[in-house]
C-alpha positions as CSV (number, residue, x, y, z in Angstrom):
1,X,-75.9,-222.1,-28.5
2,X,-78.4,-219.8,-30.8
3,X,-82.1,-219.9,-29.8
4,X,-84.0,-222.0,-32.3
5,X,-86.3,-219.6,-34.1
6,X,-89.5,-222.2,-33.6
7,X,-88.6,-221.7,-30.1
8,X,-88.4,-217.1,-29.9
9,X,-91.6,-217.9,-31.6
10,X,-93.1,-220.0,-29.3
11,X,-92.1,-217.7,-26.5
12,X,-93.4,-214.1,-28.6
13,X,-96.7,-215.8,-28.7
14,X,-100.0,-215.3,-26.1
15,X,-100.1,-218.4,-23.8
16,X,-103.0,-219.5,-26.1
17,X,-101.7,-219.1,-29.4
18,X,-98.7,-220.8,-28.1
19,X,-100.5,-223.9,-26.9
20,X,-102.2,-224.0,-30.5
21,X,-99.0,-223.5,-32.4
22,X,-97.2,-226.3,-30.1
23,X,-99.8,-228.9,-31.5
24,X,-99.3,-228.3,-35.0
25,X,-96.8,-230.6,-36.7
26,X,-93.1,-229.4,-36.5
27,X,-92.9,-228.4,-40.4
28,X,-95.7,-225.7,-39.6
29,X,-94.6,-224.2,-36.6
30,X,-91.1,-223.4,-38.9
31,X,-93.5,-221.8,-41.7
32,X,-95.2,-219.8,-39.0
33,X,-92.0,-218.5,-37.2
34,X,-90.3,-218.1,-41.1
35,X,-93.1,-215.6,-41.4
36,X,-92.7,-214.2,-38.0
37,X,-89.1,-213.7,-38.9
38,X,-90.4,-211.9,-42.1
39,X,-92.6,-210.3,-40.6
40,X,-90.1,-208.3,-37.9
41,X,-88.0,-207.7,-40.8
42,X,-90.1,-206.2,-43.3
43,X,-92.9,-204.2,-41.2
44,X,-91.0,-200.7,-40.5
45,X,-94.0,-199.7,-37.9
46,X,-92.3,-202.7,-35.5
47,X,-89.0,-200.6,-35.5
48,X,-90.0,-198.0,-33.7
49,X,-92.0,-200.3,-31.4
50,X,-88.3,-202.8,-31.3
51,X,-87.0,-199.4,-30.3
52,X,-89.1,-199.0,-27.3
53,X,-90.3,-202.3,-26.0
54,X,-88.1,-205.5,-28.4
55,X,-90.2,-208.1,-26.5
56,X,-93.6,-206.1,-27.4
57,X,-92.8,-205.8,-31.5
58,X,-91.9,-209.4,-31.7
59,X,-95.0,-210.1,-29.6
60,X,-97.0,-207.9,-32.0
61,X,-95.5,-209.4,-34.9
62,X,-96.5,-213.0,-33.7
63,X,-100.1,-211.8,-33.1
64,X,-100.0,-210.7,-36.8
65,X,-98.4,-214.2,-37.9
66,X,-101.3,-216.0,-36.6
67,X,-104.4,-213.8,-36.8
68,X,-107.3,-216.0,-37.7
69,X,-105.3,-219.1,-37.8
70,X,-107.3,-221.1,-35.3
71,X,-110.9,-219.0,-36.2
């Protein structure tokens, strides 16, 4: 069974941003990993990054996803 996308999210994410994502209602925590998803797909400084480290761009890319969400 495929990993839910919510849930690659979730786990990309710092333990803090990840708590504050998990209390949002279930139709924005899809727009926010939609935009992760995006996000690792269109930003061609993350391949060289996927290249070294896969677990660091898609960390990187969720930091980007929710920069100044919870400010």
């Amino acid at each position: 069974m495929p990993i839910d996308t919510v849930e690659r999210f979730l786990v990309a994410l710092s333990p803090h941003d990840r708590e504050k994502v998990q209390q949002l209602p279930r139709e924005e925590q899809v727009r926010l990993a939609d935009a992760w998803e995006l996000e690792l797909r269109d930003d061609t400084d993350l391949d060289t990054l996927s290249e070294l480290s896969p677990p660091a761009a898609e960390s990187e890319a969720a930091a980007r996803v929710v920069k100044g969400l919870f400010d």
